[in-house]
C-alpha positions as CSV (number, residue, x, y, z in Angstrom):
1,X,90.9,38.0,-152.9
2,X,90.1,34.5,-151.5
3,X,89.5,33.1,-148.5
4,X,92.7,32.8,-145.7
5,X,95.0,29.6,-146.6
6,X,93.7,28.2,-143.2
7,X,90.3,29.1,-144.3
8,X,90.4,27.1,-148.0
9,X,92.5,24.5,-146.7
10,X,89.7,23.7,-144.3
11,X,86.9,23.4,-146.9
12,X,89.0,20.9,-149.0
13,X,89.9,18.7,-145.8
14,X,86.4,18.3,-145.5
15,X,85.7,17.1,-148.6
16,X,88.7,15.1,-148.6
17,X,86.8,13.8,-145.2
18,X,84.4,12.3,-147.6
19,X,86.5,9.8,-149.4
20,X,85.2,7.3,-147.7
21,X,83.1,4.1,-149.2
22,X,81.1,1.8,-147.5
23,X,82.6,-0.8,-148.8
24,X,86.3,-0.6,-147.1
25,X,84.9,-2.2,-144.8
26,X,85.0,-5.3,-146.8
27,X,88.2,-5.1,-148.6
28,X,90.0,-4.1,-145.8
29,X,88.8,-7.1,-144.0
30,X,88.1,-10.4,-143.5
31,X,85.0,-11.0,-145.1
32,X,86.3,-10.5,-148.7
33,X,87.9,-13.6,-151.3
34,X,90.5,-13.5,-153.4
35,X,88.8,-13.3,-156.5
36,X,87.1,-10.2,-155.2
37,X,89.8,-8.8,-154.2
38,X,91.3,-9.2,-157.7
39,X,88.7,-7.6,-159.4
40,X,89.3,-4.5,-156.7
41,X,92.7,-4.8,-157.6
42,X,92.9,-4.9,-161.1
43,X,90.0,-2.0,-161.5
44,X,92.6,0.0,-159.3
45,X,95.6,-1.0,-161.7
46,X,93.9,0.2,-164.9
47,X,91.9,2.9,-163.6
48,X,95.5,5.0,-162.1
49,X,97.7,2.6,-160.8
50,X,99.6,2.0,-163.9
51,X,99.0,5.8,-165.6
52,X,99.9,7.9,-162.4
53,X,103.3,8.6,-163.6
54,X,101.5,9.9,-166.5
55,X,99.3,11.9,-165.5
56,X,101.8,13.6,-163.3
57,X,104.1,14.1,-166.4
58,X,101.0,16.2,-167.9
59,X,101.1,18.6,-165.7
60,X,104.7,19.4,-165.6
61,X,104.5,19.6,-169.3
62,X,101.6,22.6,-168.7
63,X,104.7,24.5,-167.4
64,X,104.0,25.4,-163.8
65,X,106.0,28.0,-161.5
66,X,109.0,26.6,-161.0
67,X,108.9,25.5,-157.7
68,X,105.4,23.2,-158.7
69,X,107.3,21.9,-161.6
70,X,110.2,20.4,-159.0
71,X,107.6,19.1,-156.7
72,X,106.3,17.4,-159.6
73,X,109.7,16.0,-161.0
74,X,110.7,14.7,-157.8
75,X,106.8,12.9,-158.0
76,X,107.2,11.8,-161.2
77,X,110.8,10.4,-160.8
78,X,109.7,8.4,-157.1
79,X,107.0,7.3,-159.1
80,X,108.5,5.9,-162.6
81,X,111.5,4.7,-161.3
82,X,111.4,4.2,-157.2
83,X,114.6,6.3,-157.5
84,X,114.1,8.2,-154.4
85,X,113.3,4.9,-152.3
86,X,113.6,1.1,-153.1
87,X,114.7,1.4,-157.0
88,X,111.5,0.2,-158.5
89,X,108.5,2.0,-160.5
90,X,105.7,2.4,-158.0
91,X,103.6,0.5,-160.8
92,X,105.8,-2.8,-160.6
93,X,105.8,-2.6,-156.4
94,X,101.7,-3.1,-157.2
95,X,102.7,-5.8,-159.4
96,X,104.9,-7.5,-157.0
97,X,101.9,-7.1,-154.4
98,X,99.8,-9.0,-156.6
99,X,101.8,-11.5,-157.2
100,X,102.2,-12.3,-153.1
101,X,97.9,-12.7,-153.7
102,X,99.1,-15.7,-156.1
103,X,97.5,-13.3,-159.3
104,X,100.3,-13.8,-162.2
105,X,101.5,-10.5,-163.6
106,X,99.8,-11.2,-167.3
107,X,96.0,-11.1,-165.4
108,X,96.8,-7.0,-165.3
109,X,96.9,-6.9,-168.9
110,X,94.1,-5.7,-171.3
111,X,91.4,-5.1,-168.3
112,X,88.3,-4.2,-169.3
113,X,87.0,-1.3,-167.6
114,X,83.8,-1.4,-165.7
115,X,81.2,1.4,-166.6
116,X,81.6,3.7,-163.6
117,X,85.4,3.0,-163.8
118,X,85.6,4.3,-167.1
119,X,83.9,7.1,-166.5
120,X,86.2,8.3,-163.6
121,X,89.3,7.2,-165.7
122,X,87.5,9.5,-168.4
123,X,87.8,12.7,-166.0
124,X,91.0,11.6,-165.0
125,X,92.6,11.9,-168.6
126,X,90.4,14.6,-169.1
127,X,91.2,17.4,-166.7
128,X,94.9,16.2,-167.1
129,X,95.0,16.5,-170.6
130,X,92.7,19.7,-170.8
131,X,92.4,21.2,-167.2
132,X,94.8,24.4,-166.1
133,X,97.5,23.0,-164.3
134,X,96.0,23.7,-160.8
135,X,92.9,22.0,-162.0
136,X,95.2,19.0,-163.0
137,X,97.6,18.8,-159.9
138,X,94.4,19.5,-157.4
139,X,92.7,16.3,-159.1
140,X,96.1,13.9,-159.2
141,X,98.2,15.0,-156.0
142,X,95.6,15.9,-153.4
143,X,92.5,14.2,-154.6
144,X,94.0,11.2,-156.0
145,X,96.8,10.4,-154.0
146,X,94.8,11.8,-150.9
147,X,92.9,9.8,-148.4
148,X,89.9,10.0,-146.2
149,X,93.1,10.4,-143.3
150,X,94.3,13.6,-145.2
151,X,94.1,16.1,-142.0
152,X,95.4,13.6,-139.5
153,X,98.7,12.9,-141.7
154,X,98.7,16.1,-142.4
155,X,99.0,17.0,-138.8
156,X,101.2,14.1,-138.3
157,X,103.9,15.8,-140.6
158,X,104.7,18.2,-137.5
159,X,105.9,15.7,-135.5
160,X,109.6,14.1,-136.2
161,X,108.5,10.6,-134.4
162,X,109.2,8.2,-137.5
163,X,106.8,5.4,-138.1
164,X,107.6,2.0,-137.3
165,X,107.3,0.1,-141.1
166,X,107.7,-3.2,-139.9
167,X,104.4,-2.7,-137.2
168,X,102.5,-1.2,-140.2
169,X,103.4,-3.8,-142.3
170,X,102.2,-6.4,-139.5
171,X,99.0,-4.7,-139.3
172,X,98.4,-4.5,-143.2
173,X,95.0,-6.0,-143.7
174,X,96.5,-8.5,-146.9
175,X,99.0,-9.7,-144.4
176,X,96.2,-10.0,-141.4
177,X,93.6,-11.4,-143.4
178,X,95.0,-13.3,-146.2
179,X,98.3,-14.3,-145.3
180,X,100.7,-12.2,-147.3
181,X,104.2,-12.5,-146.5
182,X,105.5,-8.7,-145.9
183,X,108.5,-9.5,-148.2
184,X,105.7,-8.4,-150.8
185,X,105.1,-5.3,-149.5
186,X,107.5,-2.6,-150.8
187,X,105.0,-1.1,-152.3
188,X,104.0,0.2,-148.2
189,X,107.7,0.7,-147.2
190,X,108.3,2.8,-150.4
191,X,104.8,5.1,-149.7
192,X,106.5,5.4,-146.1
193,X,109.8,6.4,-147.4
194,X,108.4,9.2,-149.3
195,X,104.7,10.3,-149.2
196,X,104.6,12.4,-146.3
197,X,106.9,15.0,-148.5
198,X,104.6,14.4,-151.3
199,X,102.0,14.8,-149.3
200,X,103.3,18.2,-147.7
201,X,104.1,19.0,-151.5
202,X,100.6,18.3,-153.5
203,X,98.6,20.2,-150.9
204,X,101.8,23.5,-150.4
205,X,101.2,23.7,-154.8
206,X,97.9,24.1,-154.1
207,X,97.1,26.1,-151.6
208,X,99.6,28.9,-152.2
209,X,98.8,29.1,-156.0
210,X,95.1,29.2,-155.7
211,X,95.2,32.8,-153.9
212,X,92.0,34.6,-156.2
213,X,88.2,33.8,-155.1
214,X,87.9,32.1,-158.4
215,X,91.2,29.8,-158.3
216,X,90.0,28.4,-155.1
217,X,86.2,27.9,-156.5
218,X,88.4,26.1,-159.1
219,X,90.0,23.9,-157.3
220,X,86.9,23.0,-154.9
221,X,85.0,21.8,-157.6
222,X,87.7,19.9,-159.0
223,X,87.4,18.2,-155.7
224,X,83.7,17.8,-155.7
225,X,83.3,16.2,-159.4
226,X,86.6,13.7,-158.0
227,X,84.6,12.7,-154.8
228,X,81.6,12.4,-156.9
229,X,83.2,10.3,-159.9
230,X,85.2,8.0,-157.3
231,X,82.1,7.4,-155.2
232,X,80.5,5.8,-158.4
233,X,83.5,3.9,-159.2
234,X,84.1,2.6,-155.8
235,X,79.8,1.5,-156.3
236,X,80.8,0.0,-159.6
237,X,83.2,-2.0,-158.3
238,X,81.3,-2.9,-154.9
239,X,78.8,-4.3,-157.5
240,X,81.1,-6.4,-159.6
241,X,82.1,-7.8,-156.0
242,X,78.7,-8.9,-155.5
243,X,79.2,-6.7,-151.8
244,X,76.1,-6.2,-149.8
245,X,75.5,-3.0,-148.2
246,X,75.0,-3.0,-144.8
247,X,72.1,-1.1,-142.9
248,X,73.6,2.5,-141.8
């Protein structure tokens, strides 16, 4: 046997904990241009953005229990066709985001994949294509998908207070900083419509179907080589930026 749910659940949280690159700072700020913020974005775009509906659709096809495959469907629909929330493929909302940054829809074609990027896209296709399903749906719906914020929303799910979308959209760092109009933003107000069940979803998949001492050693290491992998892409991309790092 493994370790108690509560137990495993806690070691993952902390790594999720560790998703954090010093250079959000930057792009979550004011002290970032456009055109760096385009090459952010379109790494981003190419690296998952675009493919997360596939990857998702790889691990339905490796034929979980029944109740992970419908967790997955209901992902995989949201995700391809925006049919739970606004109508829309999660993938064209990023689009339409883009294009309230004044970058034209045809600059998120063909992208050339910076070194680090490719290798973490690499992994990405890898343990989808090849991993056990847990492996897979560990890597895409908690790690990817996931955030350094993980425990708090996770912990926010208990309470029934809804968010206020229009505040959250006002407080958007691309509408504080550099003047995007909301109205482009359906990309947040579709997240808000449905990722807290996702959320709840991805991590309930997980944690009640890694129950052995080696599923869960699975799964945390699947976790560790993601963290690892996006840490590098995130310094790939902080480089292209031409970011300085800033004195701990």
């Amino acid at each position: 046997m493994g370790r108690t749910l509560e137990q495993f659940r806690g070691s993952l949280l902390e790594i999720m904990e560790r998703k954090n690159h010093w250079a959000w700072e930057y792009f979550s700020g004011n002290k970032i241009t456009k055109a760096q913020l385009k090459i952010h974005y379109r790494q981003e775009f190419a690296v998952y953005v675009l493919d997360f509906p596939v990857f998702l659709s790889r691990i339905h096809a490796k034929n979980p229990p029944l109740p992970v495959r419908q967790a997955l469907a209901a992902n995989l629909f949201e995700e391809d066709t925006g049919g739970l929330s606004l109508g829309r493929s999660h993938p064209e909302l990023f689009l339409q985001m883009m294009e309230g940054l004044g970058f034209e829809p045809r600059e998120f074609r063909g992208i050339r994949l910076l070194p680090k990027s490719r290798r973490y896209r690499t992994w990405l296709d890898r343990i989808t294509l090849r991993g056990s399903w847990l492996e897979a749906a560990a890597a895409v719906t908690i790690f990817v998908e996931g955030s350094v914020k993980d425990r708090k929303e996770l912990e926010s799910e208990r309470s029934s207070q809804p968010s206020d979308i229009e505040e959250i959209l006002r407080n958007h760092p691309l509408v504080r900083f550099h003047n995007l109009d909301p109205k482009y933003l359906d990309l947040i107000r579709a997240h808000q419509a449905v990722e807290k069940g996702h959320r709840s979803d991805a991590w309930r998949m997980v944690l009640e179907n890694a129950l052995s001492s080696s599923a869960q050693a699975q799964v945390q290491k699947v976790l560790n080589d993601g963290l690892r992998l996006w840490l590098a892409y995130r310094d790939g991309v902080a480089a292209a930026c031409q970011l300085p790092r800033r004195a701990p």
